[in-house]
N, C-alpha and C positions, 0 to 999 in steps of 0.2 A: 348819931351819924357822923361820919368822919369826912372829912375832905381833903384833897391834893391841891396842889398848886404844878404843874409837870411846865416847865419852860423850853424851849427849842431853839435852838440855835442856828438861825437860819443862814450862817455862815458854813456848815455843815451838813455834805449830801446827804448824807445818812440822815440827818434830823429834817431836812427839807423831804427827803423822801415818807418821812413820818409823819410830817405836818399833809402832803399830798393825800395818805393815805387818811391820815385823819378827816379832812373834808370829804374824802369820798366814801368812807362811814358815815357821815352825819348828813350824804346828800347836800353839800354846799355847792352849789357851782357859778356864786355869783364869781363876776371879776374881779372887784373889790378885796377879796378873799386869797386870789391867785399867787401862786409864788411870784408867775412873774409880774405880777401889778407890783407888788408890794419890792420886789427888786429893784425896778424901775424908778419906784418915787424912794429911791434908798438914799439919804442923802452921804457927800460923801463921809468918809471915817467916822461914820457911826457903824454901831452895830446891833442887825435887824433879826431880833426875837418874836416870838410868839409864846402869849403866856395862855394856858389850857388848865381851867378850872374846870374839877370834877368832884362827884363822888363817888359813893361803891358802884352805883347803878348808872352812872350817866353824865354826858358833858353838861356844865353850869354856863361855860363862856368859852369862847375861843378868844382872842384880841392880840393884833399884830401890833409892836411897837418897835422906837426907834432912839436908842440911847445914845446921846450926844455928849460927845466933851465938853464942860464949859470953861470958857475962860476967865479965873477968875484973880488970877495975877500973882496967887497964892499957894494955894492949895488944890488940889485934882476935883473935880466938882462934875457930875453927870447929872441929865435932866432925861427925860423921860416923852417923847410923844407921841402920838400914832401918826400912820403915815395918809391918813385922810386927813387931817388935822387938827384945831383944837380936840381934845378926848374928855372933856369933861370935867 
């Protein structure tokens, strides 16, 4: 069995219209899920992905995240959250 990893760039209509279309295949309609929840708690100058784990047959995960610059006085350094918060 094979698997994808497909990521969306929620900085982009076309892919936010994808990630929309995606929830309304899969029957999601919590709010939590929502483009615009997740626009909302976007914090600023990051940028707000969703990553979509699949296989041949079927979605494994959906998970909205939120990739941050960090400051590290050095070198370019980004961290990874979701926007409920701690993710595990």
């Amino acid at each position: 069995m094979s698997y994808d990893l497909e990521i969306l760039n929620l900085d982009d209509s076309k892919e936010i219209n994808e990630y929309r279309k995606l929830l309304k295949n899969k029957g999601i309609d919590h709010p939590y899920y929502s483009y615009a929840f997740l626009h909302h708690h976007r914090i600023a100058n990051s940028l707000s992905l969703v990553f979509h784990f699949k296989n041949e047959s079927q979605t494994l995960a959906i998970m909205p995240i939120l990739i941050r610059k960090v400051d590290s006085g050095h070198e370019e350094l980004y961290d990874a959250i979701s926007p409920y918060g701690y993710s595990g």
